[in-house]
DRENDO-1510 file (C-alpha; in Angstrom, 1 decimal, always signed):
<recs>
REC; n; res; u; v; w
REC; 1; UNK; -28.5; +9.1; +8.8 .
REC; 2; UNK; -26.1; +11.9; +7.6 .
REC; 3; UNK; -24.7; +14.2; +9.4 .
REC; 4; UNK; -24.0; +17.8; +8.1 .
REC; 5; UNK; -22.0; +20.2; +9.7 .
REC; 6; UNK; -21.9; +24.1; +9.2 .
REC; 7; UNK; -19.2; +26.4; +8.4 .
REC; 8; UNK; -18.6; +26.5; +12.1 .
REC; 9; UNK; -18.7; +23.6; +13.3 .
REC; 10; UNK; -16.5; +22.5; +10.2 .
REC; 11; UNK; -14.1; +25.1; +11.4 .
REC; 12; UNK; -14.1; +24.3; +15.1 .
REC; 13; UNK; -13.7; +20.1; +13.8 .
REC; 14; UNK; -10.7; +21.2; +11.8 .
REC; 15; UNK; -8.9; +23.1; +14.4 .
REC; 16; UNK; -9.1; +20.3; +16.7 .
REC; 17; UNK; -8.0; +17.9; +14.4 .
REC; 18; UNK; -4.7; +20.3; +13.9 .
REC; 19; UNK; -4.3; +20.4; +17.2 .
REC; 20; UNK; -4.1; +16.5; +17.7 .
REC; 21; UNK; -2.0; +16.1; +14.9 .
REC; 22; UNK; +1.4; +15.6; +16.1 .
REC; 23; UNK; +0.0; +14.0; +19.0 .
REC; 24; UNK; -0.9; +11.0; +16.8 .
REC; 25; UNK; +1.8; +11.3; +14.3 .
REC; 26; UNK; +4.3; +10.1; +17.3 .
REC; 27; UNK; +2.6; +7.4; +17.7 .
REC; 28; UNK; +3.3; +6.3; +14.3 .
REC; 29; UNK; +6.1; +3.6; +14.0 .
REC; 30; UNK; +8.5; +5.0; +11.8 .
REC; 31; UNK; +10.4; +2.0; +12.2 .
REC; 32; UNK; +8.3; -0.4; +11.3 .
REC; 33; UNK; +7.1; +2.2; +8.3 .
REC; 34; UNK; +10.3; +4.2; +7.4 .
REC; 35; UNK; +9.0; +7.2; +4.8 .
REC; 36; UNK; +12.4; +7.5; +2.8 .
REC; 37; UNK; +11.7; +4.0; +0.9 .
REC; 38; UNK; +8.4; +5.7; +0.1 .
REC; 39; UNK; +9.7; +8.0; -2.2 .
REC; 40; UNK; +11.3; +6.1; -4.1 .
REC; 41; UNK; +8.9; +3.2; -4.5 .
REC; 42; UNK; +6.3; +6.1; -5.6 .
REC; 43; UNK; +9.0; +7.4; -8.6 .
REC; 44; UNK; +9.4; +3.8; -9.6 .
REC; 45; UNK; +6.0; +2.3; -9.4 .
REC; 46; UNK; +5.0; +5.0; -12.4 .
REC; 47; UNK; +6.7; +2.8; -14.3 .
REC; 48; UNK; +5.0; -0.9; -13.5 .
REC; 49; UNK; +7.2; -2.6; -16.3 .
REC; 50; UNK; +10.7; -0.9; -14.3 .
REC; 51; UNK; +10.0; -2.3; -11.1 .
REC; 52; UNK; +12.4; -5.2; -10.1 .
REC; 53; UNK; +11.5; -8.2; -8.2 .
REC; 54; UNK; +13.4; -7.2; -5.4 .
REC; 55; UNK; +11.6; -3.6; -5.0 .
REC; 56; UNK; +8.2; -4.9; -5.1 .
REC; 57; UNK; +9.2; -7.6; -2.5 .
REC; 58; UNK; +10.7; -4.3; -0.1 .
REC; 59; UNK; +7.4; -2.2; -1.1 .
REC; 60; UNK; +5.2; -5.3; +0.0 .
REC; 61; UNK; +7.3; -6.4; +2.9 .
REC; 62; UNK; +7.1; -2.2; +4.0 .
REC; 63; UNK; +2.9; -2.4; +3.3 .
REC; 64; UNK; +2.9; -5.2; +5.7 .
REC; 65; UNK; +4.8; -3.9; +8.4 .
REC; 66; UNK; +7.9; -6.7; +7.8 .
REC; 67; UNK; +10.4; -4.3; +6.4 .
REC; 68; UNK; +13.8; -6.0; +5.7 .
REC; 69; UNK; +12.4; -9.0; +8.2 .
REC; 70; UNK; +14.0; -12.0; +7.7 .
REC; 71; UNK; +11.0; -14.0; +9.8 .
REC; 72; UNK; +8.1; -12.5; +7.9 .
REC; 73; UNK; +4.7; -14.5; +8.7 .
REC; 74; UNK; +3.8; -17.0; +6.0 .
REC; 75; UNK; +0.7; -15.3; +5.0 .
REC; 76; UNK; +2.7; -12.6; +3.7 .
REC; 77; UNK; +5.0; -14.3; +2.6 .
REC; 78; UNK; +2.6; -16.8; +0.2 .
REC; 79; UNK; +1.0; -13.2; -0.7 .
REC; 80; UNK; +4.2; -11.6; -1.8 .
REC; 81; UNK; +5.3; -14.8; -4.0 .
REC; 82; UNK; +1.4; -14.6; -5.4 .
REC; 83; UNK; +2.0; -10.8; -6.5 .
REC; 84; UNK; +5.5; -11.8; -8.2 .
REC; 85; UNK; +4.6; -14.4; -10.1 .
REC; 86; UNK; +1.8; -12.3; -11.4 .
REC; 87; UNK; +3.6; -9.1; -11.8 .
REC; 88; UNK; +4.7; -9.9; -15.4 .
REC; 89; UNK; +0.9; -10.3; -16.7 .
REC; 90; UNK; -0.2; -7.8; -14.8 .
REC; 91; UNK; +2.3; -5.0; -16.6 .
REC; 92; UNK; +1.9; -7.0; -19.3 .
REC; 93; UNK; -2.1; -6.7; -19.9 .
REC; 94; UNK; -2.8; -4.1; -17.5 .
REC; 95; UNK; -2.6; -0.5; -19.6 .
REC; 96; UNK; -4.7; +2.0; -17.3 .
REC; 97; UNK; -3.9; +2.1; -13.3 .
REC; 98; UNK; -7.6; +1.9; -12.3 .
REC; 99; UNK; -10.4; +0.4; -12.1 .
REC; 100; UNK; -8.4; -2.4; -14.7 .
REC; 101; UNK; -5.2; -2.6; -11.8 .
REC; 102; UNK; -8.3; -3.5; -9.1 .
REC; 103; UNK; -10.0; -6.2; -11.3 .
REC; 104; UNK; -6.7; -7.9; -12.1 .
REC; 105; UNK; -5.6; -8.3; -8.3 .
REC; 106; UNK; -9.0; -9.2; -7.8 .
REC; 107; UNK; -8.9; -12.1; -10.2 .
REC; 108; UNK; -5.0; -13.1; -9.0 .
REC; 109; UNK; -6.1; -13.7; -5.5 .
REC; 110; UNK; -9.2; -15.7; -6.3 .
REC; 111; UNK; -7.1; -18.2; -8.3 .
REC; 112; UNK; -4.4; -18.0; -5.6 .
REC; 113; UNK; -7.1; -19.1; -3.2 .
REC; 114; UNK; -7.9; -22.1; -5.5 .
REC; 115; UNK; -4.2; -23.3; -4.9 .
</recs>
């Protein structure tokens, strides 16, 4: 089923969302998800080869909600150390940030399952 809407009702749906906005933005944890790191994760994740160890383990321990957490659940934890160890390859063989970046993580975590 699809469902199409008219100019109308696209208007009236988009008024409403703009009037909920705020409403749900403070509900976000901005503690938990602090947007100043953001920024400058996004300058230095242009440059895969640039990013340190130590940023990519802040910019995974942010995506999971366990920013600068020293008891960060051991999932993440054995998912963080799986992305580290194949960071190197990845900026190594990976040239275009697309569908190639998807296939790679795709293949990391299969053989980090087999572990």
């Amino acid at each position: 089923m699809t469902l199409t809407l008219n100019k109308k009702e696209k208007r009236a749906l988009a008024t409403i969302i703009h009037e909920r906005t705020d409403e749900h933005l403070s509900r976000f944890p901005y503690a938990r998800y602090p947007v100043e790191p953001m920024e400058e994760w996004k300058r230095l994740f242009c440059d895969p080869k640039a990013v340190s160890s130590d940023t990519l383990k802040q910019a995974l321990g942010w995506h999971f909600g366990d920013w600068q957490r020293k008891d960060m659940a051991l999932s993440h934890r054995k998912t963080i150390a799986t992305v580290l160890k194949a960071w190197p390859e990845f900026t190594d063989t990976v040239t275009s940030p697309s569908a190639d970046s998807f296939s790679f993580w795709e293949e990391a975590a299969r053989l980090a399952a087999r572990l």
